[in-house]
VEXVEX-984574 format. One record per residue (C-alpha): chain; residue in one letter; x, y, z. Coordinates in Angstrom, 2 decimals. Layout:
<marse=A votor=A x=X y=Y z=Z>
...
REM end
This chain:
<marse=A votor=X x=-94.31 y=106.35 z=-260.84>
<marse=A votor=X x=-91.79 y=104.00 z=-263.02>
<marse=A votor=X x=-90.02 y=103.37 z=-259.98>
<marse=A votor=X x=-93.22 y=101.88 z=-258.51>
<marse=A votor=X x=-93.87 y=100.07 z=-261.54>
<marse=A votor=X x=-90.47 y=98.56 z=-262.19>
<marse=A votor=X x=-90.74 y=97.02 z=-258.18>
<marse=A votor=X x=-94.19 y=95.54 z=-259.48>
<marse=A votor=X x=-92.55 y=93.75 z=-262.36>
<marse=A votor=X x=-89.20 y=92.52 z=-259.71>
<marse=A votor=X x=-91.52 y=91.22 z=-257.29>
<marse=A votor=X x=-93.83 y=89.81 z=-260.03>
<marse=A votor=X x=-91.20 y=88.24 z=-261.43>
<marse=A votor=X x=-89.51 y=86.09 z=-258.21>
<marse=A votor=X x=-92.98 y=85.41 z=-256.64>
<marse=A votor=X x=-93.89 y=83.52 z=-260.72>
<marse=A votor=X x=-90.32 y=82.03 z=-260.21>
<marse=A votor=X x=-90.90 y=80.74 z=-256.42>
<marse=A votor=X x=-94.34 y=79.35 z=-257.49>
<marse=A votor=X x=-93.15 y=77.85 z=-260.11>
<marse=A votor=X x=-90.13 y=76.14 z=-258.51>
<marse=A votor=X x=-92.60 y=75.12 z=-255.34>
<marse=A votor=X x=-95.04 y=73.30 z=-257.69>
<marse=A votor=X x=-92.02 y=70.80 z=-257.98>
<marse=A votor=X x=-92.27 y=69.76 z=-255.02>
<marse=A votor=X x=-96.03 y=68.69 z=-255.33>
<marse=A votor=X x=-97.11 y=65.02 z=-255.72>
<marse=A votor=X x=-98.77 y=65.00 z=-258.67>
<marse=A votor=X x=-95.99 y=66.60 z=-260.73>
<marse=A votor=X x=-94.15 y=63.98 z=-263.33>
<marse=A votor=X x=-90.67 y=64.03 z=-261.74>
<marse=A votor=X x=-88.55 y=63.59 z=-265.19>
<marse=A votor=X x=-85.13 y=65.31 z=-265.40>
<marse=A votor=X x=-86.50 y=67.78 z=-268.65>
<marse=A votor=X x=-89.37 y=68.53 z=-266.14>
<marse=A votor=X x=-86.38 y=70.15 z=-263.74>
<marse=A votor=X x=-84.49 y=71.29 z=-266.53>
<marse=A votor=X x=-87.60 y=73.49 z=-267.43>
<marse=A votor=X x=-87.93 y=74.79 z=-263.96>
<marse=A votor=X x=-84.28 y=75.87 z=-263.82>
<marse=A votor=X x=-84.74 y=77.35 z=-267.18>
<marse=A votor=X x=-87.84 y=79.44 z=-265.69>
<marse=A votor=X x=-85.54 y=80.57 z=-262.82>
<marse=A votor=X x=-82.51 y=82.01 z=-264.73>
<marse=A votor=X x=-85.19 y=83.66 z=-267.40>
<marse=A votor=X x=-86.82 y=85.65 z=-264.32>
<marse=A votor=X x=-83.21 y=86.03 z=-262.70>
<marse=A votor=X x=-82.22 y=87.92 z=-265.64>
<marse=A votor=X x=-84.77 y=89.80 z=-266.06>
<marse=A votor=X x=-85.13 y=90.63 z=-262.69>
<marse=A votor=X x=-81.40 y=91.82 z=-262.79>
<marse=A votor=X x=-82.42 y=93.81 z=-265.83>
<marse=A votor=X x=-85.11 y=96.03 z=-263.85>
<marse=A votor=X x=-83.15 y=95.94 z=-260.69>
<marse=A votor=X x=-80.61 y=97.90 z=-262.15>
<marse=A votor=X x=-82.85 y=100.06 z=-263.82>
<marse=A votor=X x=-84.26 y=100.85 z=-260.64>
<marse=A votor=X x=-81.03 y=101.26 z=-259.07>
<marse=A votor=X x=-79.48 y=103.54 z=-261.59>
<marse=A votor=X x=-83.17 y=105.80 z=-261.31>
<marse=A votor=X x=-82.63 y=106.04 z=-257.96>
<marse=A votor=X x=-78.76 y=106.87 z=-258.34>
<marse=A votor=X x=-79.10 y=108.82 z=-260.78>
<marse=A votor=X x=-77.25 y=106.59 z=-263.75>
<marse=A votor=X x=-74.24 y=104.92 z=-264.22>
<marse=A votor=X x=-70.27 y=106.55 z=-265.44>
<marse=A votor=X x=-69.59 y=105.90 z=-269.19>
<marse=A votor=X x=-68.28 y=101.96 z=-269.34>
<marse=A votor=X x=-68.62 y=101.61 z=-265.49>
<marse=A votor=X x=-66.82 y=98.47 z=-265.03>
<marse=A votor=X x=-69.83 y=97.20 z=-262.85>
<marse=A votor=X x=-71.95 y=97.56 z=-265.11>
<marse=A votor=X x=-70.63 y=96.11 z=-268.01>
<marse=A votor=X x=-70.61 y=92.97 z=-265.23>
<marse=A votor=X x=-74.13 y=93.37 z=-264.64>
<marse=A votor=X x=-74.53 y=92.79 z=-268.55>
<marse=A votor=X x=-72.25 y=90.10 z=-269.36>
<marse=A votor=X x=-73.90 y=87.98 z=-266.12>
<marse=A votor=X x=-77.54 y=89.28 z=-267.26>
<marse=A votor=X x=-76.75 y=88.37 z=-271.21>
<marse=A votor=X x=-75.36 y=84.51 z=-270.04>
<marse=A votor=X x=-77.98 y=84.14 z=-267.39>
<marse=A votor=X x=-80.72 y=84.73 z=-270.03>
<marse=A votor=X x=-78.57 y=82.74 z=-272.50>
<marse=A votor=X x=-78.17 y=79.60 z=-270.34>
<marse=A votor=X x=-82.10 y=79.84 z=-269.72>
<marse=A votor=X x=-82.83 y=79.87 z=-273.25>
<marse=A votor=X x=-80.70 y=76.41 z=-273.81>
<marse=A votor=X x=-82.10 y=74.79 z=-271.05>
<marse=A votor=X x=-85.40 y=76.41 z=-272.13>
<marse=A votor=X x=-85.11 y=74.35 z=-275.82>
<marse=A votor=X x=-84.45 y=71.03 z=-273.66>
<marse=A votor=X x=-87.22 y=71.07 z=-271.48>
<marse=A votor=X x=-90.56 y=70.56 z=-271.12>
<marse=A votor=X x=-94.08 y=71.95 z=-269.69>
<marse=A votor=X x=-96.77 y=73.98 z=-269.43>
<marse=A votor=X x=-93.98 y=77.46 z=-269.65>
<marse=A votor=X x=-91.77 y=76.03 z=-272.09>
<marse=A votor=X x=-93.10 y=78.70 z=-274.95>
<marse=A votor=X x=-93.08 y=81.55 z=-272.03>
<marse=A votor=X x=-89.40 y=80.51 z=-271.27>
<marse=A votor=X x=-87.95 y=80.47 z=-273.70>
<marse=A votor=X x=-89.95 y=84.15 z=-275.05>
<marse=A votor=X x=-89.09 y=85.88 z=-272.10>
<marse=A votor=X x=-85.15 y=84.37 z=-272.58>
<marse=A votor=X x=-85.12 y=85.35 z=-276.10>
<marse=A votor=X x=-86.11 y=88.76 z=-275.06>
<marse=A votor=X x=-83.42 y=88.93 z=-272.42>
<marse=A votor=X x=-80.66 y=87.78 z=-274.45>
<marse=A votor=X x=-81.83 y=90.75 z=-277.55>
<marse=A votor=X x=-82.34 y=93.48 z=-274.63>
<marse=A votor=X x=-79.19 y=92.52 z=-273.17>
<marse=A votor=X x=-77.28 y=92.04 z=-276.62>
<marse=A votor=X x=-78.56 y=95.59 z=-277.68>
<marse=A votor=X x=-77.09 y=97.44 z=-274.28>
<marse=A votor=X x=-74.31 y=96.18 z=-274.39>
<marse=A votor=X x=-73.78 y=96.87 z=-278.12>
<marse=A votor=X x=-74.60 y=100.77 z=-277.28>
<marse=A votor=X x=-72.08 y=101.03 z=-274.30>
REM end
């Protein structure tokens, strides 16, 4: 049953991030460079948390990762700057997400943080 939930939340996740990065395209959408910087900041928050449950499904399905597993301390140093980067551009841009952005970064960057502190 969490397996089936944690593919909800992936595909939940990059279907909000490809609707959000399609609306750019759309006419009546201001084109200004903090409206893109907002967008890309959307993208790298649901990256990173996508990662995040990706790998939590993967090591369900594997059955966990070795003590200090060199790929996954990879997985958590590009999850924690992915998240990172997202909150910065998060702070510089602006929209209708920008609060949602930079929560869901801010979240990424402590669930991250805390991981890799208990590896």
């Amino acid at each position: 049953m969490d397996i089936f939930v944690v593919l909800v939340v992936i595909v939940t996740l990059v279907l909000s991030s490809v609707l959000v990065t399609s609306s750019l395209w759309r006419a009546d959408m201001p084109r200004s460079w903090r409206t893109r910087v907002q967008v890309g900041a959307w993208v790298l928050s649901a990256a990173s948390a996508a990662l995040f449950f990706g790998t939590t499904l993967w090591a369900r399905i594997m059955g966990g990762f070795p003590y200090y597993d060199p790929t996954l301390m990879a997985i958590y140093t590009c999850g924690f700057f992915t998240a990172l980067l997202g909150l910065v551009l998060g702070a510089f841009g602006v929209g209708r997400i920008r609060l949602s952005v930079v929560a869901l970064s801010v979240t990424m960057v402590f669930v991250w943080a805390v991981l890799g502190a208990s590896e």
